[in-house]
N, C-alpha and C positions, 0 to 999 in steps of 0.2 A: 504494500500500500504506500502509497507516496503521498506524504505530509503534505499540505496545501499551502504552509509559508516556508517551505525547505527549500534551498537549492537542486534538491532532486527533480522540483515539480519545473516543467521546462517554461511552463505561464507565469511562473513567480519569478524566474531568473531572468525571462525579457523585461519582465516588467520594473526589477531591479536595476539594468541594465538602462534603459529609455528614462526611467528617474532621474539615473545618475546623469546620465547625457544632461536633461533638460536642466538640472540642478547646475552641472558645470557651465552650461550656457550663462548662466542665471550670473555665475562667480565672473565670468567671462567680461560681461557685460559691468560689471560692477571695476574691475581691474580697467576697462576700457576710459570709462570714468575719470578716475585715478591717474591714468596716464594724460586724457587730454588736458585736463587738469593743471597737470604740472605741466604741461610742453607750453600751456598757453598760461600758463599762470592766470585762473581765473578760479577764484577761492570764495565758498560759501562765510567762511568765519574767519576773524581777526587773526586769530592763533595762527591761523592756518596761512595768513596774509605776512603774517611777522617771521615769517622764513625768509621772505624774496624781500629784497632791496632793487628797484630799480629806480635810477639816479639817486638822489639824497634822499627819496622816501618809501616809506615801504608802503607794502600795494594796497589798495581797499578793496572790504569784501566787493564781488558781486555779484548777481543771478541771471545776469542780462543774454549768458552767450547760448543762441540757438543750439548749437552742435549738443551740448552736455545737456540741457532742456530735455533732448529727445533721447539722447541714452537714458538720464535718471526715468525717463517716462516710458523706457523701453523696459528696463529694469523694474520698474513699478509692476508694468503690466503682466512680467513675468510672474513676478510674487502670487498677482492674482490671481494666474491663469495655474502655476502648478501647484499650489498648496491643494485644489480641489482634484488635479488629475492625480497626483498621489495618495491622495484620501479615497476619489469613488476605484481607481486603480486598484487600490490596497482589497476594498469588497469587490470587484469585478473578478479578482482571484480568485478570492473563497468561492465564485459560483461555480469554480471548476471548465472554465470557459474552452470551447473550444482553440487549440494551440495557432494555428492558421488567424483565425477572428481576432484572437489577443495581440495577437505580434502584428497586425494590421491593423488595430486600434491604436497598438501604441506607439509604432512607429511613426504611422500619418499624424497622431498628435503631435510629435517631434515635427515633420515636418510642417502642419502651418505653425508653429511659434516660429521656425527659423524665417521661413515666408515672411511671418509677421515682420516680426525681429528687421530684416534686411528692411521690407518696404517702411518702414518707419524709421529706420536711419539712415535710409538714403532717399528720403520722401519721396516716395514712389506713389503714384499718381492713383487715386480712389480707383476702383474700389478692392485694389491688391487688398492692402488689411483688412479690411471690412469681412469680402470673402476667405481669408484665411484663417483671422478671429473664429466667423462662422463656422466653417468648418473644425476648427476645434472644438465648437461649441455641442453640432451636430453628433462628435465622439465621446464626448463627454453625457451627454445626453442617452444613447446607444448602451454604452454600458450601464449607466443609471437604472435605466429602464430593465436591463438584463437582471442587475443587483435583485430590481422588486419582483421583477418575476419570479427568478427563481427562491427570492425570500419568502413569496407566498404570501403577501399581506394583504 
């Protein structure tokens, strides 16, 4: 018999597997940040201003620069968007789901975030995100629905 949150079980290991990915995305995207950040010197808080000296003063915060705008909001929307595929994920297992169906949920959920992801920081023209948002939505949805089914409620 094979455990339903083991490694043995091959729907628990993609599904571990597609986490991790979207999670390192997530780190990705936060590092991404951090480097434009420093390249452009363009800093939320004072602290963080009172590293850099440019001519005799050092710099003030700001929030003004489009570019980190749209990573922090790229980054935001990750938060959003995986904390729920790894929670309904997590019960999508326990239904014992077919192995082909699983790995095709979770992979296409992988792929529109990165969809996303790209068409929002390279402002790609409606309605890329819209439809790749949806589309997560639609897989997230799919499992859901599988969860109560087969919960029986």
């Amino acid at each position: 018999m094979v455990v339903a949150l083991g490694f043995d079980n091959l729907v628990f290991s993609q599904f571990v597997c597609y986490s991790i990915l979207l999670i390192l995305e997530t780190i990705g995207i936060a590092l991404l940040v951090i480097r434009i950040r420093v390249k452009r010197k363009v800093f939320s808080f004072p602290e963080d201003c009172s590293q850099f000296i440019v001519g005799k003063h050092h710099l003030k915060p700001t929030a003004d620069d489009a570019q980190i705008k749209r990573l922090r909001r790229c980054h935001l929307n990750n938060l959003e968007n995986i904390v729920p595929f790894v929670t309904i994920g997590l019960f999508y297992v326990l239904t014992e789901p077919d192995p082909w169906t699983a790995a095709l949920c979770f992979r296409s959920f992988l792929v529109t975030r990165i969809v996303h992801n790209i068409a929002l920081i390279q402002a790609l023209p409606q309605p890329t995100r819209t439809f790749s948002y949806l589309a997560g939505v639609i897989i997230l949805c799919f499992m859901s629905l599988s969860v109560f089914q087969r919960g029986k409620m």
